[in-house]
KOLDRENTI-202686 format. One record per residue (C-alpha): residue in three letters; x, y, z. Coordinates in pm, whole numbers, padded with zeros to 5 digits, always signed. Layout:
BEGIN
ALAXYZ ...
***
This chain:
BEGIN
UNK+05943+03720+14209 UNK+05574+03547+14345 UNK+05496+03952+14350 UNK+05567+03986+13988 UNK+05379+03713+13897 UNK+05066+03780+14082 UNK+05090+04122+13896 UNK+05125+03933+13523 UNK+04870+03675+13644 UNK+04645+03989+13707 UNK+04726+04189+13431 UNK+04682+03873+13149 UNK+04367+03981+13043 UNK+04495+04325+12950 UNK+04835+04140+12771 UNK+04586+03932+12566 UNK+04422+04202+12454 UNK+04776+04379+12333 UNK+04861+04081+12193 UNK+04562+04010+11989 UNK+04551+04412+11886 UNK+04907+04380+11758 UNK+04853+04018+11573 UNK+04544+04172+11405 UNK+04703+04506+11295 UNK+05026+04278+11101 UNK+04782+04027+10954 UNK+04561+04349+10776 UNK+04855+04581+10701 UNK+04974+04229+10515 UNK+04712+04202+10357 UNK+04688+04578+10186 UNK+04820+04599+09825 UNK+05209+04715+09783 UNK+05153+05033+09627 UNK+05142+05392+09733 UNK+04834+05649+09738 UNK+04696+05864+09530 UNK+04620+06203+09631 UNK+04361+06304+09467 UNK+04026+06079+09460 UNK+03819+06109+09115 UNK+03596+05872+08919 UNK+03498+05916+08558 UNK+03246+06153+08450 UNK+03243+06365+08794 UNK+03382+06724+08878 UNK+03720+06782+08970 UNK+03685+06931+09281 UNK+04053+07007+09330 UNK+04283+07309+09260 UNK+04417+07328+08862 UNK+04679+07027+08863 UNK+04994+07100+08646 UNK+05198+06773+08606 UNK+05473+06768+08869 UNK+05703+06571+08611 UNK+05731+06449+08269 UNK+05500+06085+08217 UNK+05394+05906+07968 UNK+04979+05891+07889 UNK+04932+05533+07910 UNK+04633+05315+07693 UNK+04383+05202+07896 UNK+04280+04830+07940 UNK+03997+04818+07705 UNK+04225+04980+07450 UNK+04506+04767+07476 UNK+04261+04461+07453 UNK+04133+04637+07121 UNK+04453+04618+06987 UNK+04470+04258+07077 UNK+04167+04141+06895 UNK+04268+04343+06593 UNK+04623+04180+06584 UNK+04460+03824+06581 UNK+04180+03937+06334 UNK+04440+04064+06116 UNK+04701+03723+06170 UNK+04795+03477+05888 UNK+04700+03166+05947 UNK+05013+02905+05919 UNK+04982+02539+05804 UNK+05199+02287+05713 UNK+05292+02077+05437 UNK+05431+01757+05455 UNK+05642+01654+05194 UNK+05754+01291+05246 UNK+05384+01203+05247 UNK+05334+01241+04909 UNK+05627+01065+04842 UNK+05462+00786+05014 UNK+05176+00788+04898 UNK+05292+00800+04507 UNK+05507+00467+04611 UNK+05212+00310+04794 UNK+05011+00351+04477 UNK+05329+00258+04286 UNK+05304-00083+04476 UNK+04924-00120+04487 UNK+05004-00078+04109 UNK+05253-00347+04046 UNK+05079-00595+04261 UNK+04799-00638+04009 UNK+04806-00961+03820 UNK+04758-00963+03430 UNK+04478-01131+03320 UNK+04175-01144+03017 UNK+03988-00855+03203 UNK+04332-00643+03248 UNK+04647-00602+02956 UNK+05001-00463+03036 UNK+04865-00144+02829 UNK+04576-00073+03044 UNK+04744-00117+03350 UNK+05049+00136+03212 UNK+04737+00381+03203 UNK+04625+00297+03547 UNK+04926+00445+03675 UNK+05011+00712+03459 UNK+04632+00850+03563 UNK+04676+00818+03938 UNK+05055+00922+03929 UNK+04836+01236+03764 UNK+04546+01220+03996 UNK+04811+01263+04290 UNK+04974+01539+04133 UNK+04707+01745+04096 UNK+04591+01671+04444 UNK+04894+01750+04633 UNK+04971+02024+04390 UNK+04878+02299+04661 UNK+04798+02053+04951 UNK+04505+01829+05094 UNK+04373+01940+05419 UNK+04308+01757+05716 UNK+03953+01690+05803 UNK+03930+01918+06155 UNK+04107+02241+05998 UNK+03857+02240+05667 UNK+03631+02478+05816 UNK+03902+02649+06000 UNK+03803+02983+05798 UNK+03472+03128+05698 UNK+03588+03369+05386 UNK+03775+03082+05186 UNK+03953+03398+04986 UNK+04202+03485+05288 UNK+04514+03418+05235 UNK+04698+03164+05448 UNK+05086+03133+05468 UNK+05188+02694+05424 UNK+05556+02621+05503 UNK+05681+02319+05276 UNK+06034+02257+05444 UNK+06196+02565+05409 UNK+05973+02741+05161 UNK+05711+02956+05257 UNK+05439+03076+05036 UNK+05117+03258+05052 UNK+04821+03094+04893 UNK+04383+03157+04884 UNK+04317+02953+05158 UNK+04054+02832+04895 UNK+04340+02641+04703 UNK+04347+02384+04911 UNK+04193+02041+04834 UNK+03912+01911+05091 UNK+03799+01547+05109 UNK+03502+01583+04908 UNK+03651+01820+04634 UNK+03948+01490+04607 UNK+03710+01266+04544 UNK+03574+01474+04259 UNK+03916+01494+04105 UNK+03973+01118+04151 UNK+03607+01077+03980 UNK+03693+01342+03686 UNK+04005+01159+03625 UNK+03864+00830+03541 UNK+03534+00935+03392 UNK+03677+00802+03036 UNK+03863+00509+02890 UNK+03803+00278+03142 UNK+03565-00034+03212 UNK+03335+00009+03538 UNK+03504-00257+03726 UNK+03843-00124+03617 UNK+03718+00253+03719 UNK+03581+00095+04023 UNK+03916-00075+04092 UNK+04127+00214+04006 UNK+03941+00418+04251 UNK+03985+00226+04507 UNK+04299+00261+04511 UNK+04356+00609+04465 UNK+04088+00690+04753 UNK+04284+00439+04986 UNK+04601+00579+04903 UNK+04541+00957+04944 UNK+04591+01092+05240 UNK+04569+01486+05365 UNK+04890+01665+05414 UNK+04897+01973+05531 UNK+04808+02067+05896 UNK+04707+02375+06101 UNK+05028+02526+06288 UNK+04880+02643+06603 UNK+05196+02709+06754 UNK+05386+02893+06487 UNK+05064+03087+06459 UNK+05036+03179+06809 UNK+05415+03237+06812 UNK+05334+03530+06550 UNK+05097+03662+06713 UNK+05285+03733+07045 UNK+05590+03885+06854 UNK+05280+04107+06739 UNK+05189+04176+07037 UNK+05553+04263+07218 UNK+05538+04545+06953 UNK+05219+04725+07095 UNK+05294+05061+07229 UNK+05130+05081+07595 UNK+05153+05470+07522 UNK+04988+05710+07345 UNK+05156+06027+07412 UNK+05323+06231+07682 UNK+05263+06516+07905 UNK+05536+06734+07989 UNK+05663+06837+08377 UNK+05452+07187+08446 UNK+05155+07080+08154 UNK+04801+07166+08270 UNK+04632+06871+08355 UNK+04278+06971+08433 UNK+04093+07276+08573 UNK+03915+07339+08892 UNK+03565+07244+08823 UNK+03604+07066+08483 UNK+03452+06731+08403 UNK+03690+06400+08434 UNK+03654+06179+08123 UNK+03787+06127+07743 UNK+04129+06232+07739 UNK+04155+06413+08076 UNK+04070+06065+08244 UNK+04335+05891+08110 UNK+04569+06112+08184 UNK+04455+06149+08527 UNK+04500+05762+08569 UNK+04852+05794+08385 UNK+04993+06060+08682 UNK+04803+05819+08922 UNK+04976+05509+08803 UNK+05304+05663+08797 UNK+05278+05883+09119 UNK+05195+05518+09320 UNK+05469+05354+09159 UNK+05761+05651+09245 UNK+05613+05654+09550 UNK+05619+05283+09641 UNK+06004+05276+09631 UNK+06242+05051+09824 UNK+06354+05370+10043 UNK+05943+05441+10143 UNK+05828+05146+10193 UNK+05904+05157+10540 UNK+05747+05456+10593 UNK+05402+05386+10402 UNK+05389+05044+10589 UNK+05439+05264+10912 UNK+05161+05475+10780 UNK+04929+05217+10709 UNK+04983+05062+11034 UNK+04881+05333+11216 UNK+04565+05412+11033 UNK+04478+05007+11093 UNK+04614+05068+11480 UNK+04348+05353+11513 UNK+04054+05207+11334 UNK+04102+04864+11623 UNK+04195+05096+11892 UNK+03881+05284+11866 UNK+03667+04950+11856 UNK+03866+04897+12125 UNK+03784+05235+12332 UNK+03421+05135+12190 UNK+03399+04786+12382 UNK+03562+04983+12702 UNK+03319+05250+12744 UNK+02974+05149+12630 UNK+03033+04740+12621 UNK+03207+04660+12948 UNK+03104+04351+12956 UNK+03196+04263+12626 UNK+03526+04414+12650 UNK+03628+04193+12975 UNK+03542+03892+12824 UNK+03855+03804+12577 UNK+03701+03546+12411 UNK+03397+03763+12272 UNK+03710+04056+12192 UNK+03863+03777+12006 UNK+03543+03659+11802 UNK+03511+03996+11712 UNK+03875+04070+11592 UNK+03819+03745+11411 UNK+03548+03868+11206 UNK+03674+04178+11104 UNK+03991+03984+10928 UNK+03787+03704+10808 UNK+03592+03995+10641 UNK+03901+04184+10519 UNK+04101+03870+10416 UNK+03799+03760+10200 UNK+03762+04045+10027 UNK+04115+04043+09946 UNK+04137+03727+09845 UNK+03839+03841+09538 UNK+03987+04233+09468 UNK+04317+03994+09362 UNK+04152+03728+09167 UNK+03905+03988+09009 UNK+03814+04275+09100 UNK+03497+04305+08899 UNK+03346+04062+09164 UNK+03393+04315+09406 UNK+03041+04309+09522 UNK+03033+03982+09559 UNK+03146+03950+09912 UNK+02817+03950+10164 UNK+02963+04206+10440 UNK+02634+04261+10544 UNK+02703+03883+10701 UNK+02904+04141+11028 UNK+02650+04304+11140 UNK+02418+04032+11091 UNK+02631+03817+11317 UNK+02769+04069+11586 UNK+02362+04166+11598 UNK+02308+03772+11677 UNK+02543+03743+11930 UNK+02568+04137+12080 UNK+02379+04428+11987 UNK+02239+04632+11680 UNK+02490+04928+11761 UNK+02820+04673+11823 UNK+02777+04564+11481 UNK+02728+04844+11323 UNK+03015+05001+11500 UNK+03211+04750+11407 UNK+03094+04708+11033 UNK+03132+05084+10942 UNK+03490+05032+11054 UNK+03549+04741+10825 UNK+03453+04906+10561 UNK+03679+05216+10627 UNK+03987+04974+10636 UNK+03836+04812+10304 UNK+03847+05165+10106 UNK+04241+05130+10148 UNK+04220+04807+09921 UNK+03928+04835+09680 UNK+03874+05089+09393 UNK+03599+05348+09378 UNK+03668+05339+09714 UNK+03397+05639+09829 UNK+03147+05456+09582 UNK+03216+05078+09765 UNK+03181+05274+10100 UNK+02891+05483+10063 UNK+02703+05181+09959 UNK+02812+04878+10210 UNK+02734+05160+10526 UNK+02395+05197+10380 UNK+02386+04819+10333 UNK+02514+04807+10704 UNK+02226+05071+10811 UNK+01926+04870+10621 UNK+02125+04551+10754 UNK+02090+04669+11149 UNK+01754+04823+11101 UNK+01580+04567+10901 UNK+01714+04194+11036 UNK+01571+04124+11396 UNK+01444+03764+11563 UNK+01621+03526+11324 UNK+01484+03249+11454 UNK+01182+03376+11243 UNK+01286+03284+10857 UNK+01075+03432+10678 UNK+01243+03781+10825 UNK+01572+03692+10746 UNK+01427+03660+10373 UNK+01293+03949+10408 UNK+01599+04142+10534 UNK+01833+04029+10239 UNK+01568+04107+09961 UNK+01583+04435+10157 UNK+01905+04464+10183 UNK+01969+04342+09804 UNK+01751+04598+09689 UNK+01937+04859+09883 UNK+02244+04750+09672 UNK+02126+04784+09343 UNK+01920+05120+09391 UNK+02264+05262+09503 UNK+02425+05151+09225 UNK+02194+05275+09019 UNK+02221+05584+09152 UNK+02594+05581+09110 UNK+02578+05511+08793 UNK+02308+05741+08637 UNK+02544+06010+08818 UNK+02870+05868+08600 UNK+02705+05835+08316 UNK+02462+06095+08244 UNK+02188+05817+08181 UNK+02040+05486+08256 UNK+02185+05309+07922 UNK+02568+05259+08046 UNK+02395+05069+08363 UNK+02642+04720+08399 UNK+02355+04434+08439 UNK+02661+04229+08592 UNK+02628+04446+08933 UNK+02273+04328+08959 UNK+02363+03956+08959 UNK+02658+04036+09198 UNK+02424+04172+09442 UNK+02207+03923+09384 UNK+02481+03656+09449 UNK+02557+03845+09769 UNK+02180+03862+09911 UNK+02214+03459+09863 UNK+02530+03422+10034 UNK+02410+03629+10334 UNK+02239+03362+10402 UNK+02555+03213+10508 UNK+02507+03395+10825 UNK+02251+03148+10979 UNK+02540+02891+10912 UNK+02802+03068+11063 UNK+02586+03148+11373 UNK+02611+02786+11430 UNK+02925+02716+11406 UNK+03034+03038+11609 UNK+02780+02898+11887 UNK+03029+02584+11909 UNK+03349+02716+11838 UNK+03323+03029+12102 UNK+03034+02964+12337 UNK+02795+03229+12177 UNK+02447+03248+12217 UNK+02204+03348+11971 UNK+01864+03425+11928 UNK+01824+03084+11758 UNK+01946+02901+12049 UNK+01751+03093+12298 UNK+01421+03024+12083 UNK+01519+02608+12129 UNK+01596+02663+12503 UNK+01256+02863+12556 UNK+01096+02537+12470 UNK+00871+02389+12736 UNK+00950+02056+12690 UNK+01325+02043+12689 UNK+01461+01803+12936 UNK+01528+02038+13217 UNK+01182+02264+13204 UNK+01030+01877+13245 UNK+01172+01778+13488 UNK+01155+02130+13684 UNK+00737+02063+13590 UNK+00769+01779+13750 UNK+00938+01791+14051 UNK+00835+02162+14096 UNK+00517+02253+13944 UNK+00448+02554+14123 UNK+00790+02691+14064 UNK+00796+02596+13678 UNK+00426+02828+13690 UNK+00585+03100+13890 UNK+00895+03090+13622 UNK+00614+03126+13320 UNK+00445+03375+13497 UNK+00780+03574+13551 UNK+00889+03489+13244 UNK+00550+03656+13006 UNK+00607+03968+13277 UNK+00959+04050+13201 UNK+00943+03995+12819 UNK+00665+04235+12784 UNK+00888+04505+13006 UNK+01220+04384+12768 UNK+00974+04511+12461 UNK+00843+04792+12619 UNK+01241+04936+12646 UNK+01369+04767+12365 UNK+01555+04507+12575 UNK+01639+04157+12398 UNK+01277+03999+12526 UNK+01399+03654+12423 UNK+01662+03638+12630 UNK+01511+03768+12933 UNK+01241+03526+12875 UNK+01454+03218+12865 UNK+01645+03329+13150 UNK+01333+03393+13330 UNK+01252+03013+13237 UNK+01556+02900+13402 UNK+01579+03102+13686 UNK+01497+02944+13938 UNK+01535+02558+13830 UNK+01751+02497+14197 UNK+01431+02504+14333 UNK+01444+02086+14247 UNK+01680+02012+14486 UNK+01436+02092+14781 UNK+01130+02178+14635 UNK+00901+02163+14950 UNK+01081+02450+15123 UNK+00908+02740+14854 UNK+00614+02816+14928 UNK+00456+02772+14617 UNK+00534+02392+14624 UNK+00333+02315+14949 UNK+00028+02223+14854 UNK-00052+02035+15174 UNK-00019+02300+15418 UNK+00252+02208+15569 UNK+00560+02380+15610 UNK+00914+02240+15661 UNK+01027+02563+15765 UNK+00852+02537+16133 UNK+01100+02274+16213 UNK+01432+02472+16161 UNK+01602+02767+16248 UNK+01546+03060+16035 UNK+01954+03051+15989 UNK+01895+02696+15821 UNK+01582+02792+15608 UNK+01794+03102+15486 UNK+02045+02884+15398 UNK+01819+02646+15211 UNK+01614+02909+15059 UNK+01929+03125+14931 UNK+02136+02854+14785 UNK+01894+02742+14549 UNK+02101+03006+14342 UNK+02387+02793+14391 UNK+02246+02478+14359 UNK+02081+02697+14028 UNK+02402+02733+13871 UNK+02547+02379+13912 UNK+02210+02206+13747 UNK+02235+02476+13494 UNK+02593+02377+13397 UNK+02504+02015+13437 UNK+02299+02073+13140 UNK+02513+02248+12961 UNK+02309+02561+12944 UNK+02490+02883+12843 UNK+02660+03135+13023 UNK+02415+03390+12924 UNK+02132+03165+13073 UNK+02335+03115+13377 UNK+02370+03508+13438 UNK+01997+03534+13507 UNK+02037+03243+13756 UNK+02333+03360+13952 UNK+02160+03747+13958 UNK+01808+03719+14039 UNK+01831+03801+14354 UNK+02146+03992+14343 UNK+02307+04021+14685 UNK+01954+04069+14916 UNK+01850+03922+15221 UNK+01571+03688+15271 UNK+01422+03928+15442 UNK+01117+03738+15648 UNK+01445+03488+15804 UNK+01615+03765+15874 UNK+01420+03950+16062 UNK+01262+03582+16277 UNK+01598+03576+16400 UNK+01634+03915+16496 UNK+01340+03822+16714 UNK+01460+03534+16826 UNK+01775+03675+16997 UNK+01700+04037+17049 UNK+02016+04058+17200 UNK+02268+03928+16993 UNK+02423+04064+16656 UNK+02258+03916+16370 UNK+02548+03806+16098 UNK+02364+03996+15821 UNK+02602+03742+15498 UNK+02430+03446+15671 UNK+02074+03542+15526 UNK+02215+03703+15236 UNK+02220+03592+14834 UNK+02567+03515+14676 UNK+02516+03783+14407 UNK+02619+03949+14182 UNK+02402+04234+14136 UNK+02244+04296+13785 UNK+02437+04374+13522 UNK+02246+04438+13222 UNK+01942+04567+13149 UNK+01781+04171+13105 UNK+01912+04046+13445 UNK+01766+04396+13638 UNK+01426+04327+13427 UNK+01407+03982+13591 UNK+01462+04085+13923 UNK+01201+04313+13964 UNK+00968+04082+13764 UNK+01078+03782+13974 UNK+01025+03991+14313 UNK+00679+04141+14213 UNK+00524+03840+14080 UNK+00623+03625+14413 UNK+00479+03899+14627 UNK+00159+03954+14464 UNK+00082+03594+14527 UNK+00071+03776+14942 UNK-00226+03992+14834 UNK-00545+03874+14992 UNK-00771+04094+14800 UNK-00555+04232+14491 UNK-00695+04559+14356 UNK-00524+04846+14144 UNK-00436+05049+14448 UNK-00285+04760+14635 UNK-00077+04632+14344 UNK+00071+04922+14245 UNK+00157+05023+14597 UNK+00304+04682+14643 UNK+00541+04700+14295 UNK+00649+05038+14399 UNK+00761+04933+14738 UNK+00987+04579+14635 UNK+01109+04797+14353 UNK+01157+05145+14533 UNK+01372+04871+14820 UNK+01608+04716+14542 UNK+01701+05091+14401 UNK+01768+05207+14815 UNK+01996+04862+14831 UNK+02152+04970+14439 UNK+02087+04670+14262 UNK+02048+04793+14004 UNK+02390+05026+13973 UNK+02587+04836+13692 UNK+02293+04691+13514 UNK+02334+05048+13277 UNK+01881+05065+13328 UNK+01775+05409+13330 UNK+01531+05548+13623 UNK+01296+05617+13289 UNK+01338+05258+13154 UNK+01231+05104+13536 UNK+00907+05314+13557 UNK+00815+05199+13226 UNK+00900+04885+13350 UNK+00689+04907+13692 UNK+00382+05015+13451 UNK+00405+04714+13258 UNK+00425+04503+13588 UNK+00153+04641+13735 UNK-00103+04658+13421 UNK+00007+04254+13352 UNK-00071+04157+13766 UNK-00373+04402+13742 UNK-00487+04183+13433 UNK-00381+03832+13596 UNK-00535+03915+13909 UNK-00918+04074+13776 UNK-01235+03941+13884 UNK-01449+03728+13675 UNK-01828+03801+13620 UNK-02020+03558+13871 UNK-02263+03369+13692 UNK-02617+03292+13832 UNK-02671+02959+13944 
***
């Protein structure tokens, strides 16, 4: 049993790695839309590069969207209006002014006669008002062309009328006015009117809902057809154009081909297609990480940051094709290679990002068009964004990378089209949108620093700083370490530039490097300024010991501060697993006759394993032991650099840092023109 868990203990790594493939296969497959595939892949005004297709069964040649909304707009331009007229208003409002009526008092300035005539008139007066109806304020402008005709509902009678003949507030007060223009006193007219005015009141209203209830019936009778093409029909020749008539027909056999073939008996089987075609596109990043990103691939929480990003990218995109696909573009995916390129390396991420954009063409439509133009967007994206710590070359990038977009639409869409005039300005602010949200990425570096334990260019550019805490206090306690470091450090970026290493990392490593020199400064030689040397008074196994675990004591200070792991690499490898050779071979002389335990004046390793950590071991070794030459000329230097570095090949240190015997000459050039320039001799000027 404590067998087979040593062997799962082992293996969990590997099991991770299944796990997280599997998880990550489900959550995209879930994510593609429920419908089966076309066969054939066209696009309006292009050739049909197919055989002749003869329809394999009788369908139906269904409108298209922008003639179905067509219909739409004509059905509501064409729609009756319906209002409503309210009946037992105007019987209350010929009472009210019954009332209003009655309640005047007889007097010298008004006889029983007079006031007979006051309500004979307005009885009139509301009449004629109410004769076809009186509108309500909000609806009087409701229509433009007053000579439409408009269908009112007055309980269970419906009649069409001008939708002129109705009465607006102004045009009742004219009536009220024309009504009493003669046979009355101005204070009686005055009175009258008053009343009348106060009395009125509109009755008829707009029926939205009956309206809109029309209109729907109308549209439940729109035919989503417009013809039919029989089982054996020619469809199209070989080498014909696709558009007008052919087009639609082409996306009729399309839309009914996906939905025969999405069936409750196949859906098994197209899910078990799909997942294999998402199982091979993450089995080959996979294979990808294995072979050319070992270190990568080991490390299961940089496999799972990079997992994460290709669903985050997929799942977004998703998320927009369902909401609206015309804001397809919309989505920054040049954000993935911008990120993996932070974190990793130019050809990880675009590795990674051509993939993501493969698995997108199952969910997006003009797929060849969207994927064509995001792996030239992921080509300019590599090529063009470098050092973002530098902003204005991230601004740069996107406008480059925006520009990209729209020139490839353009061309796109000149080749549709014919011409330039069909050109949809909306793609142009899409892509514009999606150069601004690229931006994002310096965001999302951040946060993917915290949440995972990345480092990025950014961070190495704030840990490169002189006067952090720890540089300080290395300046302090060991000055002539902290200028050894800077020296190292100006020597192996120019080498990292000269091979296209990352040159700020290697530089802040080479800051770091040795920073356990603080724990017993006075034992490295270029600390002693005095003369004397603490090393006379041990053995040379102690002053190994001291002098070799100043890697250890490297590391611990190092995570003290919190620095990353990345930093910490250059630490723990600077020395790889040599000897300090000058101990080693004191005690050899010192007992001539005893076996020397070789591990005793050896570093704790590991070797070099990247390119950066091998550049800072030859760096750190040739710029100590140049300090040793008494008179430093060409000859002498270069002799010396090809000796330490010739030794550190014979012991293979350098065997998994994947550095090329090409790449370390360039790299010993480099060395030896920098130490050639460091060490030259100044004119002597006369006294």
């Amino acid at each position: 049993m404590s067998n087979f868990v040593n062997k799962l203990y082992q293996k969990n790594t590997i099991i991770y790695k299944v796990i997280l493939f599997l998880v990550t296969t489900v959550a995209i497959v879930y994510l593609f839309p429920k419908g089966g595939q076309f066969k054939y892949d066209f696009s309006n005004s292009q050739l049909w590069k197919y055989d002749n297709l003869y329809a394999p069964f009788d369908f139906a040649i269904q409108k298209s969207a922008a003639e179905i909304k067509a219909e739409k707009a004509q059905i509501v331009a064409n729609s009756k209006l319906y209002f409503t007229a309210d009946n037992a208003l105007v019987v209350g409002v010929k009472d009210a002014f019954t009332k209003r009526i009655a309640a005047l008092m007889l007097n010298d300035s008004l006889a029983l006669q007079e006031k007979n005539m006051f309500q004979e008139i307005g009885l009139r007066t509301i009449e004629k008002v109410y004769e076809y109806g009186f509108l309500e304020a909000v609806i009087q402008d409701k229509l433009s062309d007053k000579d439409v005709l408009v269908t009112i509902r007055k309980e269970n009678v419906v009649q069409d009328i001008p939708f002129k003949n109705f009465y607006t507030s102004s045009e009742v007060l004219k009536i009220i006015t024309e009504n009493l223009e003669v046979g009355f006193a101005n204070y009686s007219r005055n009175k009258i009117f008053n009343i009348l005015s106060e009395a009125i009141k509109p009755n008829v209203s707009y029926d939205a809902v009956f309206t809109e209830k029309v209109i729907e019936n109308e549209y439940k009778n729109i035919s989503y057809t417009k013809g039919k093409v029989s089982s054996g029909g020619l469809i199209i020749l070989k080498g014909d154009i696709v558009e007008g008539k052919k087009l639609a027909i082409l996306n009729s056999l399309k839309s009914e081909s996906e939905s025969k073939v999405w069936t409750e008996s196949s859906y098994n089987w197209i899910i078990l297609g799909y997942s294999i075609l998402v199982s091979l596109a993450l089995l080959m990043l996979l294979l990808f990480l294995k072979k050319y990103r070992v270190e990568i691939y080991e490390n299961n929480n940089k496999v799972t940051f990079i997992f994460f990003n290709v669903f985050s990218m997929i799942f977004i995109q998703t998320l927009v094709i369902n909401y609206n696909s015309d804001y397809l573009y919309v989505v920054p995916l040049s954000v993935l290679p911008i990120v993996l390129k932070a974190f990793f390396d130019a050809r990880l991420g675009l590795f990674t990002h051509v993939l993501t954009v493969l698995l997108l063409g199952y969910i997006v439509p003009d797929s060849f068009e969207f994927i064509y133009l995001h792996i030239i967007a992921g080509i300019v994206t590599i090529l063009t964004v470098s050092e973002l710590y530098k902003r204005a070359n991230l601004f740069i990038s996107v406008a480059q990378i925006t520009g990209i977009y729209m020139l490839t639409y353009l061309a796109f869409s000149i080749i549709k089209e014919g011409n330039a005039a069909q050109i949809n300005l909306q793609y142009f602010i899409l892509f514009a949108l999606n150069g601004l949200l690229s931006f994002l990425s310096i965001i999302l570096i951040y946060i993917y620093e915290k949440v995972f334990g990345l480092v990025s260019d950014v961070t190495l550019l704030e840990l490169s700083n002189t006067n952090t805490k720890l540089l300080r206090e290395l300046n302090e306690k060991a000055p002539g370490t902290f200028q050894h470091s800077m020296q190292v450090a100006n020597l192996a970026e120019a080498a990292a530039n000269e091979i296209g290493a990352n040159s700020m990392l290697v530089r802040t490593g080479a800051l770091y490097h040795d920073v356990g020199k603080m724990v017993n400064p006075m034992y490295f030689t270029e600390n002693q300024t005095t003369g004397v040397n603490p090393h006379h008074e041990l053995s040379p196994r102690d002053s190994a010991k001291i002098i070799t675990d100043h890697v250890i004591k490297g590391v611990e200070i190092a995570k003290k501060y919190k620095l990353p792991d990345r930093i910490i690499d250059f630490i723990r490898t600077h020395h790889g697993t040599s000897t300090t050779y000058y101990f080693l071979m004191k005690e050899k002389e010192m007992n001539p006759d005893a076996e020397v335990d070789i591990k005793k004046f050896q570093y704790p390793g590991p070797n070099p394993f990247s390119k950066e950590t091998a550049i800072l071991m030859m760096c750190d070794a040739a710029e100590a032991a140049s300090k040793s030459l008494k008179m430093p000329t060409a000859q002498s230097i270069s002799d010396l650099i090809d000796k330490i570095i010739e030794k550190q090949m014979a012991d293979n240190q350098f065997l998994n840092s994947d550095i090329t015997f090409k790449e370390i000459e360039t790299i010993k050039k480099i060395i030896k023109k920098k130490l050639l320039n460091m060490y030259h001799l100044r004119v002597e000027y006369p006294e």
